[in-house]
TORDREN-292303 format. One record per residue (C-alpha): x negated, y negated, z. Coordinates in steps of 0.25 Angstrom, whole numbers, plus 5000, padded with zeros to 4 digits. Layout:
<rs>
<r east="X" north="Y" up="Z"/>
...
</rs>
This chain:
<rs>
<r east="5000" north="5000" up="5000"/>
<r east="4992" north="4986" up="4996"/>
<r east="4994" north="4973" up="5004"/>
<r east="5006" north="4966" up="4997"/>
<r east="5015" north="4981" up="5000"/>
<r east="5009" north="4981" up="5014"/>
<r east="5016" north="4967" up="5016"/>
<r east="5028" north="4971" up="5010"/>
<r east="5031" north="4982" up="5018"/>
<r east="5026" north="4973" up="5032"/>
<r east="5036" north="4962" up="5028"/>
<r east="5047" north="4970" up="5024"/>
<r east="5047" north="4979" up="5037"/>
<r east="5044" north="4963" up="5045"/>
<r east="5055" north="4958" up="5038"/>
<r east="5064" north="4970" up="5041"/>
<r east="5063" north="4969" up="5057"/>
<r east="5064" north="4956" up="5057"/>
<r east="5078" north="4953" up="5050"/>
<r east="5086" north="4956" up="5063"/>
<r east="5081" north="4942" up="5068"/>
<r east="5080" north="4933" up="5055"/>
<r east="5093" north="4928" up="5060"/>
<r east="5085" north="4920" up="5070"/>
<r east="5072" north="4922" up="5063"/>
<r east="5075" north="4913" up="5051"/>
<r east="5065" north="4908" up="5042"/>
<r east="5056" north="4921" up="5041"/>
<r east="5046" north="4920" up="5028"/>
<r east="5036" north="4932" up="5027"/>
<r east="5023" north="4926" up="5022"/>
<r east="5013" north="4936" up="5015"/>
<r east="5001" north="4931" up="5011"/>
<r east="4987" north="4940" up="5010"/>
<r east="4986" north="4950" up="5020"/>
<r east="4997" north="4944" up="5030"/>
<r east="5012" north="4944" up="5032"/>
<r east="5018" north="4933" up="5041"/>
<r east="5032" north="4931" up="5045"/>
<r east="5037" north="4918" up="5048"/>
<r east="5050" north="4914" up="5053"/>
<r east="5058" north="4903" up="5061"/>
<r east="5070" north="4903" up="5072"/>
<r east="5079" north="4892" up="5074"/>
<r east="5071" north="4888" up="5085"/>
<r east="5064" north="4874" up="5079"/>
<r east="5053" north="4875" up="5091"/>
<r east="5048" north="4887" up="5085"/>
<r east="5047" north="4885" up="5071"/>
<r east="5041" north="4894" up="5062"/>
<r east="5032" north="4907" up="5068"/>
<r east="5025" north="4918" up="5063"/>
<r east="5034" north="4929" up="5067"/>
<r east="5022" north="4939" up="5063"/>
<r east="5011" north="4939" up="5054"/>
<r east="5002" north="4953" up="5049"/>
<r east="4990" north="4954" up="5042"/>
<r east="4987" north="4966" up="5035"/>
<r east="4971" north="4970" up="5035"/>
<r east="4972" north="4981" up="5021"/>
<r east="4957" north="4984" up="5023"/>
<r east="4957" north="4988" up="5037"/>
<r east="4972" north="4994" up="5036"/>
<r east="4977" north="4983" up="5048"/>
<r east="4989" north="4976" up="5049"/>
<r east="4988" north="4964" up="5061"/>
<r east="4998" north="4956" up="5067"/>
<r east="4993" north="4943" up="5070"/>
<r east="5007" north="4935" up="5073"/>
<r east="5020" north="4940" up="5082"/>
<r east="5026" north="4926" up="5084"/>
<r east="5042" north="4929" up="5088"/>
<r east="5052" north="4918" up="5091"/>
<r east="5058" north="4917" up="5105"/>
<r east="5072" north="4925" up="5100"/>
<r east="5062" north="4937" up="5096"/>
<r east="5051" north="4938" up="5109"/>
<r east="5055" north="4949" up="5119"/>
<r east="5062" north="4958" up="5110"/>
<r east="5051" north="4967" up="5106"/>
<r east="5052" north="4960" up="5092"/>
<r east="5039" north="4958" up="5090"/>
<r east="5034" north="4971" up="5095"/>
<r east="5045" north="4976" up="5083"/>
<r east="5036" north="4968" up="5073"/>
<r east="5026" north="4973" up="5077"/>
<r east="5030" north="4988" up="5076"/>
<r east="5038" north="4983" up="5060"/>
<r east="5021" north="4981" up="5059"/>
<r east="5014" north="4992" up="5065"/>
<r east="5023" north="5004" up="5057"/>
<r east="5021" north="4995" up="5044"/>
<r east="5007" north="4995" up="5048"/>
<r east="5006" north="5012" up="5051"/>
<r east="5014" north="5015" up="5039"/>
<r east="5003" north="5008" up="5032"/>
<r east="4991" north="5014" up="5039"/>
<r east="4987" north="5001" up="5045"/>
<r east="4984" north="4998" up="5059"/>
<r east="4993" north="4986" up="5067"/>
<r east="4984" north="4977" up="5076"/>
<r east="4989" north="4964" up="5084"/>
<r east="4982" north="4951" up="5085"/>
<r east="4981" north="4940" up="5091"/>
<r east="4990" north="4941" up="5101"/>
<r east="4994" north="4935" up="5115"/>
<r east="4989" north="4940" up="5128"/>
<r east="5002" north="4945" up="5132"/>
<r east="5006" north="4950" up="5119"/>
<r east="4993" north="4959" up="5117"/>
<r east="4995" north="4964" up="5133"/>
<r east="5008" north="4967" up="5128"/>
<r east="5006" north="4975" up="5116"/>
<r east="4993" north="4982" up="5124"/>
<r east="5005" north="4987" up="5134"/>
<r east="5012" north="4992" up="5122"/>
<r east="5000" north="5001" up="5118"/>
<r east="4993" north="4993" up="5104"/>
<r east="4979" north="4996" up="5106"/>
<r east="4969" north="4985" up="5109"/>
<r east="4958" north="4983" up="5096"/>
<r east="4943" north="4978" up="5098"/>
<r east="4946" north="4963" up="5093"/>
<r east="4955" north="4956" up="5104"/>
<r east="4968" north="4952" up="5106"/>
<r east="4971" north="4962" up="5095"/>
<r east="4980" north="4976" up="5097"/>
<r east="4983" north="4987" up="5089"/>
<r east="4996" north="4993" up="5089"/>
<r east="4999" north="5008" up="5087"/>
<r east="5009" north="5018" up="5088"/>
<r east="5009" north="5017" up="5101"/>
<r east="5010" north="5005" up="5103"/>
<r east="5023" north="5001" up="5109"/>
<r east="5032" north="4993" up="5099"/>
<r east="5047" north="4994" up="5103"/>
</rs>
């Protein structure tokens, strides 16, 4: 599967777990440039703006997928949403034979996601996740 498939398929399945919230999530473009995929969206929330809901850069040489963006509005934190993304990326990732790695991320969201069993890598602030991680 080259790049431009490898896209397809990450935004289609993106796309597809998303649509229950686009009535609040308005706004969503998927941009797809190179070797990245970014999702932006808007709420009706003016304070917020425009975010990256999530943004994944694809590595073909060494067959690894990293997600370097999970920004959720307010009305999707606490729901195990972005966990959900996460998992819509990771069986995209193993169906493809790549591996799924985290960075940068928040103190508390890497202590969190080390609880859930992703496994730490040797460059910092930066996790792997693997089946067992715990996604749900």
């Amino acid at each position: 599967m080259n790049l431009n498939q490898i896209k397809e398929l990450l935004v289609a399945r993106i796309t597809y777990y998303l649509e229950p919230f686009l009535e609040k999530l308005h706004d969503v473009s998927i941009e797809n440039e190179g070797n990245k995929i970014k999702v932006v969206g808007a709420t009706d929330d003016p304070s917020s703006g425009r975010f990256v809901l999530i943004r994944v850069f694809i590595s073909e040489e060494s067959r690894k997928m990293y997600i370097s963006n999970i920004n959720l509005p307010d009305f999707m934190r606490h729901q195990g949403i972005g966990r959900k993304l996460i998992k819509v990326v990771y069986k995209a990732a193993t169906e493809l034979r790549y591996e799924l790695l985290i960075t940068p991320m928040t103190k508390s969201f890497y202590e969190s996601m080390r609880k859930r069993g992703a496994l730490e890598c040797e460059k910092p602030h930066m996790l792997k996740i693997v089946d067992s991680t715990v996604l749900d």
